[in-house]
VEXLUM-87676 format. One record per residue (C-alpha): residue in one letter; x, y, z; residue number from 0. Coordinates in nm, 2 decimals, always signed. Layout:
BEGIN
+------+--------+--------+--------+-----+
| type |      u |      v |      w | seq |
+------+--------+--------+--------+-----+
|    A |      X |      Y |      Z | NUM |
...
+------+--------+--------+--------+-----+
***
This chain:
BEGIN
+------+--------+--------+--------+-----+
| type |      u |      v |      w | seq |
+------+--------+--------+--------+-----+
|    X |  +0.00 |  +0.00 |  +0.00 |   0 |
|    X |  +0.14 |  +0.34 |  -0.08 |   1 |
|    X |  -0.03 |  +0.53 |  +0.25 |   2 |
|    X |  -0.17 |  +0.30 |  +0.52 |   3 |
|    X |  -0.33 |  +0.42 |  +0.83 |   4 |
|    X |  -0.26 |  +0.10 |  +1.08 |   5 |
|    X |  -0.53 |  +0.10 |  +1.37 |   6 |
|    X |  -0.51 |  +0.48 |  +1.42 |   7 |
|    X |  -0.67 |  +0.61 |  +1.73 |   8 |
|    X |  -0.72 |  +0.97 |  +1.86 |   9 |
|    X |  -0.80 |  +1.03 |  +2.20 |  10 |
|    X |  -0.92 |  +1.44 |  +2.32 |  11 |
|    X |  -0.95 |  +1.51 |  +2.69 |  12 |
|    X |  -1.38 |  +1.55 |  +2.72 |  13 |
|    X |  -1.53 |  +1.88 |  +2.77 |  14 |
|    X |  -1.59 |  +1.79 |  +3.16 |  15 |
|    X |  -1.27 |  +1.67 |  +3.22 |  16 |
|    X |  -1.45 |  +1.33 |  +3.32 |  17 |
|    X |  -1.22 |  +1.12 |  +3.09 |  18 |
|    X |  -1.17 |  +1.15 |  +2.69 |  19 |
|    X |  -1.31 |  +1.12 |  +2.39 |  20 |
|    X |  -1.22 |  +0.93 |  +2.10 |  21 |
|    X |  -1.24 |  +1.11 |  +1.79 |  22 |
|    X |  -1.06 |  +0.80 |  +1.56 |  23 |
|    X |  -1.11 |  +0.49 |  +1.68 |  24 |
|    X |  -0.88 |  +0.24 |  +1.55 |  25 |
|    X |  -0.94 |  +0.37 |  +1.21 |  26 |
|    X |  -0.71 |  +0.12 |  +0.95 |  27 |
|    X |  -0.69 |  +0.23 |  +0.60 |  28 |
|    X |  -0.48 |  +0.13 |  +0.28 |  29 |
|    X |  -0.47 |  +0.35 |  -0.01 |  30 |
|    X |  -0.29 |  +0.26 |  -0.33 |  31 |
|    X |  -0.11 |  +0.52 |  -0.51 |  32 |
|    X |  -0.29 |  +0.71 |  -0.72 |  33 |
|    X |  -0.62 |  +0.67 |  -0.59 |  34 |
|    X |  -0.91 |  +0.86 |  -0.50 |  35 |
|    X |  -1.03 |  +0.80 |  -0.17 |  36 |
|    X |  -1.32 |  +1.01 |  +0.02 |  37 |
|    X |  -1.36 |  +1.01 |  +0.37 |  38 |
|    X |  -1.77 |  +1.03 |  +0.44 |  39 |
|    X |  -1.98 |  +1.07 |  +0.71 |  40 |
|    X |  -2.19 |  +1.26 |  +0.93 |  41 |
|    X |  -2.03 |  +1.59 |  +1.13 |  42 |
|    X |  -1.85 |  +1.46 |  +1.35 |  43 |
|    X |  -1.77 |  +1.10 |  +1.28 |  44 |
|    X |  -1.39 |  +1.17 |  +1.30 |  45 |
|    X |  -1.31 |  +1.19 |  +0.90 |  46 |
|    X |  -1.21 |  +1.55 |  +0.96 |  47 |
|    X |  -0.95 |  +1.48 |  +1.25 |  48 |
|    X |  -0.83 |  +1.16 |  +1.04 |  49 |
|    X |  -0.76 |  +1.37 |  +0.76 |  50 |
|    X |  -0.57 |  +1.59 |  +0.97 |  51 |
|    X |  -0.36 |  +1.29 |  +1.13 |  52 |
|    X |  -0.28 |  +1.21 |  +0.82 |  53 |
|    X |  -0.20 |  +1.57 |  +0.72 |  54 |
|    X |  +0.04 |  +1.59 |  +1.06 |  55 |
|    X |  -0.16 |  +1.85 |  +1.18 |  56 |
|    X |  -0.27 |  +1.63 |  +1.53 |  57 |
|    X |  -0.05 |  +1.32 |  +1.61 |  58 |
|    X |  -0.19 |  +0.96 |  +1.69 |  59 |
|    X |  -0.27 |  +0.83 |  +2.05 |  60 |
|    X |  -0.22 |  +0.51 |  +1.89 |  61 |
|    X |  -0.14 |  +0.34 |  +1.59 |  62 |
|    X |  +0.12 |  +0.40 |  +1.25 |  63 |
|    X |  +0.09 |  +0.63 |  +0.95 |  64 |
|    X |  +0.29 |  +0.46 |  +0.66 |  65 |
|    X |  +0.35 |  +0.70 |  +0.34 |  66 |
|    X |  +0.54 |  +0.47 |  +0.04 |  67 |
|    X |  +0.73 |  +0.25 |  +0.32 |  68 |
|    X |  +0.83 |  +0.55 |  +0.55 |  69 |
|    X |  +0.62 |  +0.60 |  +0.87 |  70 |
|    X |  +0.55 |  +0.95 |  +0.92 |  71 |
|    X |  +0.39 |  +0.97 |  +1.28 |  72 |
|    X |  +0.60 |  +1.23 |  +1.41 |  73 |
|    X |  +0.69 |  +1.38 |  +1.14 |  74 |
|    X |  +0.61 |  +1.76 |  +1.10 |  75 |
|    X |  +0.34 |  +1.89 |  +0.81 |  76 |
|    X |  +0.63 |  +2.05 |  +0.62 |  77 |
|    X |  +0.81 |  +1.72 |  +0.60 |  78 |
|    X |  +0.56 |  +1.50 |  +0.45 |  79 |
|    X |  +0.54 |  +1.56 |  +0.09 |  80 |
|    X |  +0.18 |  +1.63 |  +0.09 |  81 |
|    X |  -0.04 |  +1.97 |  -0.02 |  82 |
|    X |  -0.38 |  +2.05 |  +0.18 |  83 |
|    X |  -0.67 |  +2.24 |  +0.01 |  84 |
|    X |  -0.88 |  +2.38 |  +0.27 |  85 |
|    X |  -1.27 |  +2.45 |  +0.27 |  86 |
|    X |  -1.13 |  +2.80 |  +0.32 |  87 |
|    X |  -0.92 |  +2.85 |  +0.01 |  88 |
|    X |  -0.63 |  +3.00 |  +0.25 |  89 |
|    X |  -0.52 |  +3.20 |  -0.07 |  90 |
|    X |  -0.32 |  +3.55 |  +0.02 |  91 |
|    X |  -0.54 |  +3.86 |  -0.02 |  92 |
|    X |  -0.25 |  +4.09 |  -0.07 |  93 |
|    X |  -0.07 |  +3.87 |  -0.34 |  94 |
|    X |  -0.18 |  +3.79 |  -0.70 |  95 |
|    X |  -0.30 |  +3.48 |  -0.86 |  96 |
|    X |  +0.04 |  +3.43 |  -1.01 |  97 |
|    X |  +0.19 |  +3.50 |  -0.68 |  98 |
|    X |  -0.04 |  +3.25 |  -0.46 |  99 |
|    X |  +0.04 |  +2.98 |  -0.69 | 100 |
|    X |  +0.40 |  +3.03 |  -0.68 | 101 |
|    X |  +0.45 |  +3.08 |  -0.31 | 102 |
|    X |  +0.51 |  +2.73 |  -0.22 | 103 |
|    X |  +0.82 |  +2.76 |  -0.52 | 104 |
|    X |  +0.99 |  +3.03 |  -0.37 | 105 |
|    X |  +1.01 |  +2.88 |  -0.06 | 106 |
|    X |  +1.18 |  +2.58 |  -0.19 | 107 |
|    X |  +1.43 |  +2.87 |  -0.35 | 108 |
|    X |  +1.34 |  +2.68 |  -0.70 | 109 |
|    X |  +1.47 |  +2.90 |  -1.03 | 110 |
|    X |  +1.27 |  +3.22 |  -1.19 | 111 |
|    X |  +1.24 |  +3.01 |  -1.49 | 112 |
|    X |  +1.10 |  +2.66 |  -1.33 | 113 |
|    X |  +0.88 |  +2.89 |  -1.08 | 114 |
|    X |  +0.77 |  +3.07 |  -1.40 | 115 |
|    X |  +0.74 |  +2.76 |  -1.61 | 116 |
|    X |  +0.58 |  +2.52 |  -1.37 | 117 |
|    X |  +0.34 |  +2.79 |  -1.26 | 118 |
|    X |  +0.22 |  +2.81 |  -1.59 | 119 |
|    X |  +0.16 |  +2.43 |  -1.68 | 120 |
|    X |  -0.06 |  +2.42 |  -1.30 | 121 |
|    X |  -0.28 |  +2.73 |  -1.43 | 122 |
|    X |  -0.32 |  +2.57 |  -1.79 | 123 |
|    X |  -0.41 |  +2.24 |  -1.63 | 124 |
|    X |  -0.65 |  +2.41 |  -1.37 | 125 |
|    X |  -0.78 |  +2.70 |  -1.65 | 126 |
|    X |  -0.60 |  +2.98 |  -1.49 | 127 |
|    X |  -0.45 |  +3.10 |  -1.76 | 128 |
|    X |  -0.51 |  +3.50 |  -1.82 | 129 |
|    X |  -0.60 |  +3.54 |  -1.46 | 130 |
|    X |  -0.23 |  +3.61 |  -1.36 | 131 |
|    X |  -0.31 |  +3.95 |  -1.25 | 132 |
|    X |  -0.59 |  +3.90 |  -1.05 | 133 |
|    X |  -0.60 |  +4.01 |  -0.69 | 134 |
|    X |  -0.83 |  +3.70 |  -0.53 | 135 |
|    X |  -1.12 |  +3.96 |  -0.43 | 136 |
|    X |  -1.16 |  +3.99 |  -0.79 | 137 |
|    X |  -1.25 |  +3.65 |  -0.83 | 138 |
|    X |  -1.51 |  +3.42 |  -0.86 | 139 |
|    X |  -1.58 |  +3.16 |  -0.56 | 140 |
|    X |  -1.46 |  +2.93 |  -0.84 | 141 |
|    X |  -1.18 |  +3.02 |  -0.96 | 142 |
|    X |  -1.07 |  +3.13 |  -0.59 | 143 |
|    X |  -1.10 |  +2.75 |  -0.54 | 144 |
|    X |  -0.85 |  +2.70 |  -0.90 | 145 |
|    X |  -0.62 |  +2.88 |  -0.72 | 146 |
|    X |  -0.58 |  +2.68 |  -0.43 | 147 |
|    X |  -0.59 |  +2.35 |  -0.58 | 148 |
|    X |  -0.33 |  +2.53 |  -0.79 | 149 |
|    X |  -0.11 |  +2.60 |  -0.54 | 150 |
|    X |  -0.13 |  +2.28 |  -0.40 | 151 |
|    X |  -0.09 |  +2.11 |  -0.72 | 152 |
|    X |  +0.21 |  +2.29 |  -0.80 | 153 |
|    X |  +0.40 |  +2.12 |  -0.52 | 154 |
|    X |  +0.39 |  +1.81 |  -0.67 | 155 |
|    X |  +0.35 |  +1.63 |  -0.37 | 156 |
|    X |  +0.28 |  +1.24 |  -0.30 | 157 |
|    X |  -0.05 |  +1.27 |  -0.17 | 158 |
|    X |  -0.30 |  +1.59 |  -0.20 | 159 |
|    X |  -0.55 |  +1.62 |  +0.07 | 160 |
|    X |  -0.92 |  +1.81 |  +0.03 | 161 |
|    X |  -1.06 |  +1.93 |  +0.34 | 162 |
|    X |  -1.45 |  +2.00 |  +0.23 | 163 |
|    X |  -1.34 |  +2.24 |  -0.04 | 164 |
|    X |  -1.64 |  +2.29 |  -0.23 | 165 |
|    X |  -1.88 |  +2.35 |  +0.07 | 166 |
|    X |  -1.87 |  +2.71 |  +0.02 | 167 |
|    X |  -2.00 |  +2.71 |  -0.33 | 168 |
|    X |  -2.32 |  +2.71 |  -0.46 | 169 |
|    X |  -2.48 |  +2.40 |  -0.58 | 170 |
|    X |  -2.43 |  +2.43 |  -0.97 | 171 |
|    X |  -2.06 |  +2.55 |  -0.93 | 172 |
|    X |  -2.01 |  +2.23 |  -0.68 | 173 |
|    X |  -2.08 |  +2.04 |  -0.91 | 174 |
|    X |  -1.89 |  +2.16 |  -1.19 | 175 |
|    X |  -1.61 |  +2.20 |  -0.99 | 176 |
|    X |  -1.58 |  +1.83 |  -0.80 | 177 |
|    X |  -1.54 |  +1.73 |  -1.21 | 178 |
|    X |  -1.31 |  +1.95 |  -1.25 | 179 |
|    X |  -1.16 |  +1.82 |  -0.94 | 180 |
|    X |  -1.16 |  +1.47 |  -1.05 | 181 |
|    X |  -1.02 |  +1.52 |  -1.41 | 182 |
|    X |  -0.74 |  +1.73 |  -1.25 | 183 |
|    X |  -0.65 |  +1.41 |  -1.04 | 184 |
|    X |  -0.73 |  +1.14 |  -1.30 | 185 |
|    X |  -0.48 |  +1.32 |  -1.58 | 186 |
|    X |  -0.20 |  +1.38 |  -1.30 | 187 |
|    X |  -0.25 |  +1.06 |  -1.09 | 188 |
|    X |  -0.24 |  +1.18 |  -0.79 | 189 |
|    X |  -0.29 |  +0.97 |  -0.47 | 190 |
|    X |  -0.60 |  +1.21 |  -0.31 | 191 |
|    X |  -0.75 |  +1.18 |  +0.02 | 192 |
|    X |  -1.07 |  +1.36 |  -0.01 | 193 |
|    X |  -1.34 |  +1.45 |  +0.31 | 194 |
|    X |  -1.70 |  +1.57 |  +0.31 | 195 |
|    X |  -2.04 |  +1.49 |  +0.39 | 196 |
|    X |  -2.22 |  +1.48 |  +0.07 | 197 |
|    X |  -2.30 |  +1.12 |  -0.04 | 198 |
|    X |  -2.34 |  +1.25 |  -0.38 | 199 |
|    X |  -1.95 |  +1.45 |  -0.46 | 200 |
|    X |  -1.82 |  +1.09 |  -0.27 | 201 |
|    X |  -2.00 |  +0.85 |  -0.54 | 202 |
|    X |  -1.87 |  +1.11 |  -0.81 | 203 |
|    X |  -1.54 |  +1.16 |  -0.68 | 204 |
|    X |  -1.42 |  +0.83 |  -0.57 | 205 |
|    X |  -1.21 |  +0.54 |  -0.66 | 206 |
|    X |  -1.32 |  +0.40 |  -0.33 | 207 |
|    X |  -1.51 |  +0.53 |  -0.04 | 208 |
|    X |  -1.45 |  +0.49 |  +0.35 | 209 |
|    X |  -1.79 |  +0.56 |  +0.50 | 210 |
|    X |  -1.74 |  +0.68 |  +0.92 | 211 |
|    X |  -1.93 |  +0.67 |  +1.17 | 212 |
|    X |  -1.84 |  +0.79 |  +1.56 | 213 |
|    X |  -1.48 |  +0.73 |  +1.50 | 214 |
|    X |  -1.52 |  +0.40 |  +1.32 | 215 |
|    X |  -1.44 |  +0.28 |  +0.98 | 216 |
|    X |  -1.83 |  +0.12 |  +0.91 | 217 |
|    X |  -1.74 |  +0.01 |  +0.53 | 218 |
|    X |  -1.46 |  +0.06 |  +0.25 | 219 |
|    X |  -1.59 |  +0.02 |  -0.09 | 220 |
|    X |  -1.62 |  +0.14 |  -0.45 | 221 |
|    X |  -2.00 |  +0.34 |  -0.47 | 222 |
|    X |  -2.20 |  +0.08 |  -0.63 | 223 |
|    X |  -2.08 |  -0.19 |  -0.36 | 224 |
|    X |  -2.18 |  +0.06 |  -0.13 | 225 |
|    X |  -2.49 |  +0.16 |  -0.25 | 226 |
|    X |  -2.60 |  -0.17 |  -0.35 | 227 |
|    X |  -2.46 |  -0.38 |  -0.07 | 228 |
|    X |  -2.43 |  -0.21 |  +0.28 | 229 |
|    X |  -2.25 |  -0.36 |  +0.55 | 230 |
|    X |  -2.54 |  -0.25 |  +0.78 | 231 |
|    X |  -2.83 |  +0.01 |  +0.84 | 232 |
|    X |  -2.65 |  +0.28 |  +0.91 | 233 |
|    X |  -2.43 |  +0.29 |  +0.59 | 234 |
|    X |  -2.76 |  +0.23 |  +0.38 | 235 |
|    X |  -2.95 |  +0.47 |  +0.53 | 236 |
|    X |  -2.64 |  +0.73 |  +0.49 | 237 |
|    X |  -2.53 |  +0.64 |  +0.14 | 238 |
|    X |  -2.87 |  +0.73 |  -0.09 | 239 |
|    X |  -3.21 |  +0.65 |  +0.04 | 240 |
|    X |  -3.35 |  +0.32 |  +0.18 | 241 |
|    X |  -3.69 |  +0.16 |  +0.28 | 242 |
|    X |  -3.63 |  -0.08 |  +0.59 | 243 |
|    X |  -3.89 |  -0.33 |  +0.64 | 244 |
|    X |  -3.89 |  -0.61 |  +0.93 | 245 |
|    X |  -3.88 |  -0.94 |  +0.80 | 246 |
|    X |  -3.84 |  -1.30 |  +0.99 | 247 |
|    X |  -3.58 |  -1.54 |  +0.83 | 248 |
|    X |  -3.73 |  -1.89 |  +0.71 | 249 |
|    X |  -3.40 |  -2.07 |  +0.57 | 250 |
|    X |  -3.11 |  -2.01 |  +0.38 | 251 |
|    X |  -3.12 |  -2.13 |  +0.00 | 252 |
|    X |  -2.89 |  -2.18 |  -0.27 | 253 |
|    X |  -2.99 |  -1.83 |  -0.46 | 254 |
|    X |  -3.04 |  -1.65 |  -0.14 | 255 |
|    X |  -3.29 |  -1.63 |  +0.16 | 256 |
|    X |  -3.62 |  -1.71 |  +0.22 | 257 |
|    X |  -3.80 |  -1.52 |  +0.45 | 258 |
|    X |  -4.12 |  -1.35 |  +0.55 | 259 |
|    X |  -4.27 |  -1.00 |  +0.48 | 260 |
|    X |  -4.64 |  -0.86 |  +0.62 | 261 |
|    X |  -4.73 |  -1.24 |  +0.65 | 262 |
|    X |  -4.65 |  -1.35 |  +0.29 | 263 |
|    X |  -4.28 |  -1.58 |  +0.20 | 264 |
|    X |  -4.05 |  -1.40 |  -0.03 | 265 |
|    X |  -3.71 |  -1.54 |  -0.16 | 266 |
|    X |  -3.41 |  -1.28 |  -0.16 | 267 |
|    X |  -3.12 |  -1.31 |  -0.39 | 268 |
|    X |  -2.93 |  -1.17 |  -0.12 | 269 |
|    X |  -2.53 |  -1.21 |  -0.03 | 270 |
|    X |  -2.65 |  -1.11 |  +0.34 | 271 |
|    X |  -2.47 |  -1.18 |  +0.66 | 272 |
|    X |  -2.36 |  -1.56 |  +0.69 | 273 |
|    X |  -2.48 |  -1.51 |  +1.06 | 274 |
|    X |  -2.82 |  -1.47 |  +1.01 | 275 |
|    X |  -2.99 |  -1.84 |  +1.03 | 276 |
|    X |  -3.38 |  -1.93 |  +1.02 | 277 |
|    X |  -3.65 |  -1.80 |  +1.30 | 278 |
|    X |  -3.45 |  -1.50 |  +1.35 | 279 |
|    X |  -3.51 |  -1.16 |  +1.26 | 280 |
|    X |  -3.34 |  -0.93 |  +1.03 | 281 |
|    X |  -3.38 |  -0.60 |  +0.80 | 282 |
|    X |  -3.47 |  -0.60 |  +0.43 | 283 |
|    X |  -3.37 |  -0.33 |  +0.24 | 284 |
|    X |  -3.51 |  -0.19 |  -0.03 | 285 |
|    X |  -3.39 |  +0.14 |  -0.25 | 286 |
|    X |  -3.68 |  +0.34 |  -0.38 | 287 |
|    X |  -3.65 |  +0.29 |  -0.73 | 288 |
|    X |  -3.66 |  -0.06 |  -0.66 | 289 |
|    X |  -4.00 |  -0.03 |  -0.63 | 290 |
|    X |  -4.25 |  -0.04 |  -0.89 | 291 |
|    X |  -4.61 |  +0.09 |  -0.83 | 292 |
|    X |  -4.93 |  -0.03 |  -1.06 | 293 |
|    X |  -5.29 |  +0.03 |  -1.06 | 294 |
|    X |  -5.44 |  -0.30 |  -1.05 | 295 |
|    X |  -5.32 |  -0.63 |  -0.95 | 296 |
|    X |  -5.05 |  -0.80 |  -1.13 | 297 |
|    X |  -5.14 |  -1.21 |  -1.23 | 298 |
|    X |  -4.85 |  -1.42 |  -1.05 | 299 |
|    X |  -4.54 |  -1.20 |  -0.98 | 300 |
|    X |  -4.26 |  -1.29 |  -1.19 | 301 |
|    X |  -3.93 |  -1.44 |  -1.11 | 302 |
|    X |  -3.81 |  -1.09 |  -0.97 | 303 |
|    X |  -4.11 |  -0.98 |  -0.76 | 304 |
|    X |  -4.32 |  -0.97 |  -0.48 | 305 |
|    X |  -4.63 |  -0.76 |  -0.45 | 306 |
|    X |  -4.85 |  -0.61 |  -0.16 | 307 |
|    X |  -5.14 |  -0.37 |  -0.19 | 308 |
|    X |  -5.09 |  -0.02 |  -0.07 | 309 |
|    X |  -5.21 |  +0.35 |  -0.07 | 310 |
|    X |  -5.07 |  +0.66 |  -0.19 | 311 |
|    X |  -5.01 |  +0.92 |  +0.09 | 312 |
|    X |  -4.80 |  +1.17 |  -0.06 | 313 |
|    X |  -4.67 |  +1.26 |  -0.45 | 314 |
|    X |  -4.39 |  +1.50 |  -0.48 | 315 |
|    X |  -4.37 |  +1.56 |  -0.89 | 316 |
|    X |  -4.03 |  +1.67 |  -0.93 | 317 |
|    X |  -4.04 |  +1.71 |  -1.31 | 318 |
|    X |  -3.72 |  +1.43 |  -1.41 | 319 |
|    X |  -3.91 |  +1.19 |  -1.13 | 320 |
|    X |  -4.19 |  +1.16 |  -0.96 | 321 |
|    X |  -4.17 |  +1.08 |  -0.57 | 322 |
|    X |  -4.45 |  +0.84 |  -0.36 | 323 |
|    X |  -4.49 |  +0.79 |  +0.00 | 324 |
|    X |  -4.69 |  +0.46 |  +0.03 | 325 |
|    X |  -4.86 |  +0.34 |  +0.28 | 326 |
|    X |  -4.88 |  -0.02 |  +0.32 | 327 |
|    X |  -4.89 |  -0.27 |  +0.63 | 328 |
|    X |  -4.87 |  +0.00 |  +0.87 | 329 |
|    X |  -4.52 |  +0.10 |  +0.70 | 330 |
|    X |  -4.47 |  +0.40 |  +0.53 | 331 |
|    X |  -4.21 |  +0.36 |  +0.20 | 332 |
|    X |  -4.06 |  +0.60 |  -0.05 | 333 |
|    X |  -4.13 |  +0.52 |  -0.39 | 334 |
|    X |  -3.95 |  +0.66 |  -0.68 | 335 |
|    X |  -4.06 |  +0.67 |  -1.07 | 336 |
|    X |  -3.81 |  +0.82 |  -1.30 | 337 |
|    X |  -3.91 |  +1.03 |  -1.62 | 338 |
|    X |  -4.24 |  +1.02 |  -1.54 | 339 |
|    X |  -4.53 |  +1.06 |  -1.78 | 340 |
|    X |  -4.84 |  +1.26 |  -1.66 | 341 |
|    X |  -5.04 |  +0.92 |  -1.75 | 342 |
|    X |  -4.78 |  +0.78 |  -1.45 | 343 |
|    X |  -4.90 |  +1.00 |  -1.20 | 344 |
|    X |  -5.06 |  +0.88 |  -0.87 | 345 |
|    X |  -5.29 |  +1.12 |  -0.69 | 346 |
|    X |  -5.27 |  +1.11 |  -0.33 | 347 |
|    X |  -5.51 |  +0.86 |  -0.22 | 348 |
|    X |  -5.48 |  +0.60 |  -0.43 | 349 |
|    X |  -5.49 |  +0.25 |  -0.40 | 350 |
|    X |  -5.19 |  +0.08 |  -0.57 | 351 |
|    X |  -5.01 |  -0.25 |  -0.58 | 352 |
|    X |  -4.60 |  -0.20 |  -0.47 | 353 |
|    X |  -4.39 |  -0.47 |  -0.65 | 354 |
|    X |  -4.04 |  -0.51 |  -0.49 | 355 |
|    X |  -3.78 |  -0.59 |  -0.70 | 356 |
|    X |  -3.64 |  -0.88 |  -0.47 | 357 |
|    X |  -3.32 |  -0.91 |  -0.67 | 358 |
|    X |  -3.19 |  -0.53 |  -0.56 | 359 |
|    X |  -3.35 |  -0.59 |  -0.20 | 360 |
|    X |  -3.09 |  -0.67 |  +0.09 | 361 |
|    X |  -3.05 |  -0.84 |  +0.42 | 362 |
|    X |  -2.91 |  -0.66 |  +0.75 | 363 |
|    X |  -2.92 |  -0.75 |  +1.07 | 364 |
|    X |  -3.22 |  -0.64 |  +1.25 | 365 |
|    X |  -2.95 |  -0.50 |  +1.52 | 366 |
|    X |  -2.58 |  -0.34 |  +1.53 | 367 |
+------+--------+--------+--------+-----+
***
């Protein structure tokens, strides 16, 4: 692995002074070079304070950070060949565009002509060019954001770190910039360790994601093994939208589980947990557009589904999709039809018949 985090732990003295709290919680990581790795999760689930662990901005309690075969644990920021962009930008207000992005040059006392030449391959890479001039309050949000990935970039170093930087933009310009961001990264091949809370710039961004949750790694994956198999509730529920439906186990097949929903046997084609065996309970997810509403009754449900009659309690019309609260069982679910035609349209109050899609439905333990 190029950077491994090895059963890192970060302990903070509490508030109180009653005893500490543990921010990273024997967090281990491996991240081959020239990846694209996010760090997601809610406020404080400790991907902020890993990043900066790894950044060398807070030390370890326990544990060993491992850059390309070195460990770095107590080595200073300065010394560890990475560049941070901040949610902040951190650019200089007093010096110009061209000036910002060279900073980190002059320091290292490099030569007029390679500051001037590799300054000028960073702002033609990140579409800086013709903004040399610029003082950074005559800048867009945007391209204020150019110029510190810029200046990071220009650095060269082994790893580049992003701490939330697009959570001060507006929503079109996030996400024009996070694919900006990723064809930056892609054409350099940078190793990039990347932390925010949107689900949505993770599954975008990301080579592989490393979903948190009160200090604890709770699953590393690519998105689609993420979004489509969740280690457990929390991690569905986080990553997209979920319905989550009781269900009692019946017995383990050879395509999957049987097992029983609102008093009626449905088979799962579901990798689940190997420790869930028959009579006990569990959790069947089921994404919303895994759901398929219809106005009468379907004959026999096919090989792929399972149907159960419902009513519809809310429609949200969103114009690319239409959105359904359904009532059925006593259990409220989220429906979702995309590209909807106004023929497709359920009026609230209607009765319907939900299909499931059992092939894209999923077993979790019924507790964590």
């Amino acid at each position: 692995m190029f950077l491994e985090l090895k059963n890192i732990s970060k302990f903070f003295p509490s508030r109180d002074g009653s005893g500490e709290v543990r921010a990273v919680d024997d967090v281990a990581i491996g991240i081959e070079q020239g990846l694209f790795v996010t760090l997601l999760g809610p406020s404080g689930c400790g991907k902020t304070t890993t990043l900066r662990l790894i950044a060398g901005f807070e030390f370890p309690t326990h544990g060993h950070i491992v850059l390309d075969g070195q460990e770095i644990n107590d080595l200073p920021p300065n010394r560890r060949d990475m560049a941070m962009v901040f949610q902040s930008y951190a650019i200089f207000p007093h010096l110009n565009v061209y000036e910002n992005i060279a900073y980190g040059l002059k320091i290292k006392k490099m030569s007029q002509q390679g500051i001037r030449r590799t300054v000028a391959e960073v702002m033609d890479l990140t579409e800086l060019t013709g903004l040399e001039n610029r003082a950074p309050n005559q800048l867009s949000g945007g391209q204020q954001q150019r110029v510190a990935l810029a200046r990071a970039l220009v650095m060269e170093p082994k790893v580049l770190l992003f701490d939330e930087p697009l959570s001060n933009l507006d929503a079109k310009l996030r996400v024009q910039m996070r694919t900006e961001i990723r064809r930056i990264q892609k054409e350099l091949g940078i190793t990039s360790v990347y932390v925010t809370h949107d689900q949505d710039e993770a599954m975008v961004l990301s080579d592989e994601i490393v979903v948190m949750h009160k200090g604890k790694v709770q699953q590393v994956g690519t998105a689609v093994a993420i979004y489509r198999h969740p280690h457990n509730r929390f991690v569905a529920d986080f990553i997209g939208r979920a319905n989550f439906l009781p269900v009692t186990i019946q017995e383990r097949t050879n395509t999957g589980w049987q097992v029983q929903l609102f008093d009626t046997s449905m088979a799962i084609a579901s990798a689940a947990d190997t420790s869930l065996g028959a009579g006990q309970q569990a959790i069947l997810m089921v994404r919303p557009e895994s759901i398929r509403l219809t106005p009468e009754k379907p004959g026999a449900p096919g090989a792929g589904a399972t149907h159960f009659a419902g009513t519809i309690a809310r429609t949200s019309y969103l114009g690319s999709l239409a959105e359904y609260d359904v009532d059925v069982n006593g259990h409220r679910l989220l429906a979702v039809r995309h590209d909807p035609g106004e023929a497709d349209l359920y009026a609230e109050g209607s009765a319907v018949y939900v299909e499931f899609l059992r092939e894209n439905a999923y077993l979790l333990p019924a507790t964590e």
